[in-house]
C-alpha positions as CSV (number, residue, x, y, z in Angstrom):
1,X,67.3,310.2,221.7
2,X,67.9,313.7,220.1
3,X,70.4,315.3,219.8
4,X,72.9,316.1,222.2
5,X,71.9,312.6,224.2
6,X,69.3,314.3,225.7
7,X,66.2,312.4,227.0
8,X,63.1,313.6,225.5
9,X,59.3,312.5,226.8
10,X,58.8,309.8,224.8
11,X,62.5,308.0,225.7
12,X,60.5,307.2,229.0
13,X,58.1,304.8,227.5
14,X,60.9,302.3,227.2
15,X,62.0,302.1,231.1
16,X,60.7,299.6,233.2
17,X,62.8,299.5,236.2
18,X,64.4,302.7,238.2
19,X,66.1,302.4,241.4
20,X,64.2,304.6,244.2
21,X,66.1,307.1,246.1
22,X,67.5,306.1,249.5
23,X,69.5,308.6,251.4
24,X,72.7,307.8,252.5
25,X,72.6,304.6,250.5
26,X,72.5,305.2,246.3
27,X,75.4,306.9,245.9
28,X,78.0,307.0,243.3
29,X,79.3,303.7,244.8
30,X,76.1,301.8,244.9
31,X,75.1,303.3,241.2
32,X,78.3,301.8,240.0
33,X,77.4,298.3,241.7
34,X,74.2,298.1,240.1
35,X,75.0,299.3,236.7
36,X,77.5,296.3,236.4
37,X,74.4,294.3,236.2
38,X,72.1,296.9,234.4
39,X,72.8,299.4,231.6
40,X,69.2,300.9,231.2
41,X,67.7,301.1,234.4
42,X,66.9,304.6,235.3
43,X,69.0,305.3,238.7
44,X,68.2,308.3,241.4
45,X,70.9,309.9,243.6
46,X,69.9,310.5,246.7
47,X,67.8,313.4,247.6
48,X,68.9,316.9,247.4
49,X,68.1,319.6,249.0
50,X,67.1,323.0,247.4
51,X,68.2,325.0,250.0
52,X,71.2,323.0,250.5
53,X,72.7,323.3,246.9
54,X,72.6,327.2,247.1
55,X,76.4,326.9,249.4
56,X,77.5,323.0,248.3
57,X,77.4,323.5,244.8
58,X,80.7,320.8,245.2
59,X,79.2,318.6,247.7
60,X,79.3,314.1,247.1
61,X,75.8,314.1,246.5
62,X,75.7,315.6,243.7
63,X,78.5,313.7,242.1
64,X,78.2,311.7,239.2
65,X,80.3,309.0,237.3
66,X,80.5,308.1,233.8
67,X,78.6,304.8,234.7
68,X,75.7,306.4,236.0
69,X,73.3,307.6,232.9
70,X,70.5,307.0,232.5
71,X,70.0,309.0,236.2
72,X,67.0,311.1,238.0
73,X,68.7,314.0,240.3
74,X,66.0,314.2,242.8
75,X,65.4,317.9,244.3
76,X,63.4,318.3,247.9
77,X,62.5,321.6,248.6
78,X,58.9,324.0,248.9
79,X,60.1,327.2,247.6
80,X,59.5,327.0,243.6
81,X,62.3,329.7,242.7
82,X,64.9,327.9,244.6
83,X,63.3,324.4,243.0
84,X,63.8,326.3,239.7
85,X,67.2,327.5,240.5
86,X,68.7,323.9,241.6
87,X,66.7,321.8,238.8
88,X,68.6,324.2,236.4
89,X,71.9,323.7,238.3
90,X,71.4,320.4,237.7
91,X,70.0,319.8,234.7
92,X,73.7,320.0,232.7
93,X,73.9,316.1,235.1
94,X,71.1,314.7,235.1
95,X,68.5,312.9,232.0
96,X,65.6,313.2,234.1
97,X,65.5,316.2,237.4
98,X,62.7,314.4,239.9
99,X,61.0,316.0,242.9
100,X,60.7,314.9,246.2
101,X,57.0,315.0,247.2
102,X,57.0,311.5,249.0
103,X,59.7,311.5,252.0
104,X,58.0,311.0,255.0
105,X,60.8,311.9,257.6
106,X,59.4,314.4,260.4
107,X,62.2,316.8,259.7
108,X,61.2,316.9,256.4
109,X,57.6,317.7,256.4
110,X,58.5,320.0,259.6
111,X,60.1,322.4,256.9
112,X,57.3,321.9,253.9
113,X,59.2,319.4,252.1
114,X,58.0,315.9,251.1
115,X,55.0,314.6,251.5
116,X,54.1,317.8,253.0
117,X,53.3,319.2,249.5
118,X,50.6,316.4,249.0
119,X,48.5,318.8,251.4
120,X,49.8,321.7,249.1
121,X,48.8,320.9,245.6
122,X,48.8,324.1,244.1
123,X,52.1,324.8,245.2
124,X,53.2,321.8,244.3
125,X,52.0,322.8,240.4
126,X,53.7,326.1,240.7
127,X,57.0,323.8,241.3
128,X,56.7,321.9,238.7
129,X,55.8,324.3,236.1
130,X,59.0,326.8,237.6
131,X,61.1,323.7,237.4
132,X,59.8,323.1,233.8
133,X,60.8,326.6,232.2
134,X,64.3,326.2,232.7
135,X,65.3,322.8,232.2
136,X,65.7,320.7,229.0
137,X,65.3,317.5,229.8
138,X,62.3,315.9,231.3
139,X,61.2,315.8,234.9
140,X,59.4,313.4,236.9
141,X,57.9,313.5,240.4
142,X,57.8,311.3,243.6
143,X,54.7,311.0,245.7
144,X,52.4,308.9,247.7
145,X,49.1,307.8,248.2
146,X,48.4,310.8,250.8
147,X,48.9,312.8,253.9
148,X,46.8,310.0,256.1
149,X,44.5,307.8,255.3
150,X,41.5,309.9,255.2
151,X,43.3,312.6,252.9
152,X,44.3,310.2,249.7
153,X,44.2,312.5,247.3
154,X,46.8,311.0,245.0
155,X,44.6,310.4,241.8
156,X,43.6,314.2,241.9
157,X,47.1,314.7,242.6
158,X,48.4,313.2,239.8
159,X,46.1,314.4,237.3
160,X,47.6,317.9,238.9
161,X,51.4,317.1,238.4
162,X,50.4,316.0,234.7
163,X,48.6,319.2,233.9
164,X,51.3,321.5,235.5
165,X,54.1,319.6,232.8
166,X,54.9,316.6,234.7
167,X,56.4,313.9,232.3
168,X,56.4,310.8,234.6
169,X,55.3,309.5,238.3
170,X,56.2,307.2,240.4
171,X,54.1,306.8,243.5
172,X,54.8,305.0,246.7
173,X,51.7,303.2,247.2
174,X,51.1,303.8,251.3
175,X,50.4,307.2,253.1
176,X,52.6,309.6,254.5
177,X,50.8,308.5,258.1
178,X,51.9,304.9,257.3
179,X,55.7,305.6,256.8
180,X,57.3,302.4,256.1
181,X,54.7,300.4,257.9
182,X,52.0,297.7,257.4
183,X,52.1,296.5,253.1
184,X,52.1,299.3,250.4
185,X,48.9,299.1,248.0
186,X,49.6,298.2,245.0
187,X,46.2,297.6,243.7
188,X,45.3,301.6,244.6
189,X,48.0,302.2,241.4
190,X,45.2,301.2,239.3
191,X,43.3,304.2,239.8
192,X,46.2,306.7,239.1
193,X,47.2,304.9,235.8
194,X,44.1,305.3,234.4
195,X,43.5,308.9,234.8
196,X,47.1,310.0,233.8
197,X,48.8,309.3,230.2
198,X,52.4,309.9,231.6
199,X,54.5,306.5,232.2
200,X,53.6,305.6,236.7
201,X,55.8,303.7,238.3
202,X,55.0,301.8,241.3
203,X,57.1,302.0,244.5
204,X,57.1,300.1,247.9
205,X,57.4,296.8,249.4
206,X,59.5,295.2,246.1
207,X,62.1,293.2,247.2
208,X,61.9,290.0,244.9
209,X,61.2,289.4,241.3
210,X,57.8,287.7,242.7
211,X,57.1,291.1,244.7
212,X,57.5,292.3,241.3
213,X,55.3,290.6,239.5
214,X,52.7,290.9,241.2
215,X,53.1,294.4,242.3
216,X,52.7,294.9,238.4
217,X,49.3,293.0,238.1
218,X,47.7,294.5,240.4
219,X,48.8,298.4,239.8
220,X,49.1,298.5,235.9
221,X,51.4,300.2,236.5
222,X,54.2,300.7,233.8
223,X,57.4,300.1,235.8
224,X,58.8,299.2,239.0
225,X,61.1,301.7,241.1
226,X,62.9,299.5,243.8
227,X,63.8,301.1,246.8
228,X,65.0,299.0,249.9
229,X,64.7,295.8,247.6
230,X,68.4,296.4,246.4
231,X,70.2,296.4,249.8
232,X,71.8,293.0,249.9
233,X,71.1,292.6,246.5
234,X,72.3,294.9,243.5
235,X,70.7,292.7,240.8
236,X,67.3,293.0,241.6
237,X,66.5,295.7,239.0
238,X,68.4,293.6,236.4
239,X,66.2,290.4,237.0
240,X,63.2,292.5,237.0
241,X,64.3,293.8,233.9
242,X,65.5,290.7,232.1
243,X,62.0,289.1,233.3
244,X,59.9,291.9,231.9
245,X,61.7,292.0,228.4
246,X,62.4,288.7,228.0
247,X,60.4,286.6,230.7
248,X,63.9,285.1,232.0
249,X,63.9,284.3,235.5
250,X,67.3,284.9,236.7
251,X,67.8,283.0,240.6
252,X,68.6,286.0,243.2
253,X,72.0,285.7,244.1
254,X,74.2,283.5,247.0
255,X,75.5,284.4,250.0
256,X,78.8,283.9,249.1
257,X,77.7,286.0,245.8
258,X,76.6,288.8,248.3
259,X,80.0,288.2,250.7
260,X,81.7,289.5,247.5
261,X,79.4,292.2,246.5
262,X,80.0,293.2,250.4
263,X,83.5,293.4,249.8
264,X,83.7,295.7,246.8
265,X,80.9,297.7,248.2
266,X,83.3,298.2,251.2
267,X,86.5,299.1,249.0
268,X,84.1,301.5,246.7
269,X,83.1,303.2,249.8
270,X,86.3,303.5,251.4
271,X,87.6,305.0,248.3
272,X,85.0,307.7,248.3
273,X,85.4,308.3,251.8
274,X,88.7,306.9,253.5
275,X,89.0,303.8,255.6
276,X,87.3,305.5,258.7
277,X,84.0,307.0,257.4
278,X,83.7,304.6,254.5
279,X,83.2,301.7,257.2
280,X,80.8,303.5,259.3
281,X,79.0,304.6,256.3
282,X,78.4,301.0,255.3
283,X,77.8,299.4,258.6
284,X,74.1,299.9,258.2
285,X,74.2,297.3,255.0
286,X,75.6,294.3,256.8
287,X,72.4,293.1,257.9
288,X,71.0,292.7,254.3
289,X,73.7,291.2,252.9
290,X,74.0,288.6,254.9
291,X,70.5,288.1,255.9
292,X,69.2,284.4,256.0
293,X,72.0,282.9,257.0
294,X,71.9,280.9,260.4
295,X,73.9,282.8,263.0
296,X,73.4,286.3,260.9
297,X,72.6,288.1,264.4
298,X,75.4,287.0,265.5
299,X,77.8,287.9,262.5
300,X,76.5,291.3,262.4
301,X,77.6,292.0,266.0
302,X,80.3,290.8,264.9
303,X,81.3,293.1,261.9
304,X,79.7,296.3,263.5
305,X,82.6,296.7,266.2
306,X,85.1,295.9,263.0
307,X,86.8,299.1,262.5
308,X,90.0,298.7,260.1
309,X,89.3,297.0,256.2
310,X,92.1,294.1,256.8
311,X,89.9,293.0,259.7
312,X,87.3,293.2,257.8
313,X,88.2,291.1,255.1
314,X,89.3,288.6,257.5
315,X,86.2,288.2,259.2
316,X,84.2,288.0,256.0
317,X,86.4,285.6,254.7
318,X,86.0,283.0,258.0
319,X,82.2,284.2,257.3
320,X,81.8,282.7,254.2
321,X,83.5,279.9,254.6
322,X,81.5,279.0,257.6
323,X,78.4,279.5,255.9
324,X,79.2,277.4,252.5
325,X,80.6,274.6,255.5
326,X,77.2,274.5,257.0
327,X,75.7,274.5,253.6
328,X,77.5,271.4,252.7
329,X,76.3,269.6,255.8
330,X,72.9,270.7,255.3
331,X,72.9,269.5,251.8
């Protein structure tokens, strides 16, 4: 790095793992999880909105902890003097600013956001190269295949985003029409990789070291950005890591691992928010962490209607003792 600790084009080439944005879910809290696991993967708040950060210059989002560098501050947003204004904002946080152009929500393409700028290419350049002019460190962008199926422009695009001073993609390999559905494409990377000379990551559908590996051999692709892959499990993007520098395979973690991780998840949130919101806020998560187990339905409708933390850790405590029981009988 040079001086000042700032992150220059060619620091990039040594990531291989980032974890994706997900809003409402990689917070400061969540960052801090994983980074107990993983000092050099590059981490993304959640997104931010341009038009937003003009009133909330104090708002949680945009928080950030002494554990979270290396960190992307992803920017949504259409208008390329407000882009400019909030990358520059945030640059004084952030090692890399990103930009949005991938989120597929209705609201957000409803306002020109998103994936709505993968119809808008020029204007996508003119972001990027107002974002450029005012920030220091480098910046990356976030996009997808396409609008639909029959509008995958995303090599072209690419080439684009490089051109106007792009420093690094990552590229979620389905269409904006898709959403989350069917099986992202890795194989489709291939083509984007080889008409670019910035670092691509490949996004989508990565939830195990396997998905992983062979999410890699089919793209080319440079790195992996996990996205949904890490709810339940924090150390995904350290045993991706571990196994692309070092070609250890580290075994994903136990339930009763994940029980814990639930736990201080819970207190990290409740901190953050208070007891009330901090337990809504993380009711969405149960499901992941204890998926796989027999009778998970069932202890999810359970902890949903929980509404206090001593409850809480009662119930996870029975939990996991009922689940390493059944183990033992299984065994």
């Amino acid at each position: 790095m040079h001086q000042q600790n700032r992150l220059i084009r060619e620091d990039l080439k040594k990531f291989k793992v980032s974890l994706a944005p997900m809003a409402g879910i990689t917070d400061i809290v969540l960052r801090k999880l994983i980074r107990e696991y993983s000092k050099t993967c590059l981490i993304t708040t959640e997104m931010i909105s341009s038009e937003g950060l003009r009133n909330v210059h104090d708002c949680a989002i945009i928080q950030k902890s002494e554990y979270d560098s290396p960190i992307a501050y992803q920017i949504s947003g259409h208008k390329p003097e407000l882009m400019a204004q909030a990358a520059k904002f945030l640059a004084p946080r952030a090692d890399i600013i990103d930009v949005n152009m991938g989120c597929p929500v209705k609201k957000v393409i409803n306002a020109g956001d998103g994936s709505a700028l993968m119809r808008t290419p020029e204007l996508a350049q003119d972001i990027v190269r107002a974002m450029k002019e005012v920030i220091d460190c480098p910046l990356s962008v976030k996009f997808r295949l396409g609008f639909t199926a029959d509008t995958m422009n995303y090599v072209d695009y690419g080439v684009k985003m490089q051109e106007a001073g792009a420093d690094f993609i990552t590229i979620h390999a389905r269409t904006r029409s898709q959403m989350y559905s069917g099986h992202a494409d890795w194989a489709k990377i291939k083509d984007l990789k080889s008409a670019v000379d910035v670092p691509v990551f490949a996004n989508g559908d990565v939830t195990s070291l396997e998905d992983a590996e062979k999410c890699l051999e089919l793209s080319g692709a440079d790195g992996i950005a996990v996205g949904r892959g890490v709810l339940g499990d924090i150390t995904l993007p350290y045993r991706i890591e571990k196994f692309l520098n070092e070609g250890v395979r580290i075994p994903a973690p136990t339930i009763e691992e994940k029980i814990e991780t639930l736990l201080r998840h819970l207190e990290g949130e409740i901190s953050l928010r208070g007891e009330d919101v901090g337990i809504k806020c993380i009711r969405k998560l149960y499901g992941y962490y204890i998926s796989g187990v027999r009778n998970a339905a069932k202890y999810r409708a359970e902890l949903v209607r929980i509404d206090t933390y001593p409850e809480m850790i009662t119930a996870l405590t029975r939990i996991r003792q009922e689940v390493l029981q059944q183990a033992q009988l299984e065994a």
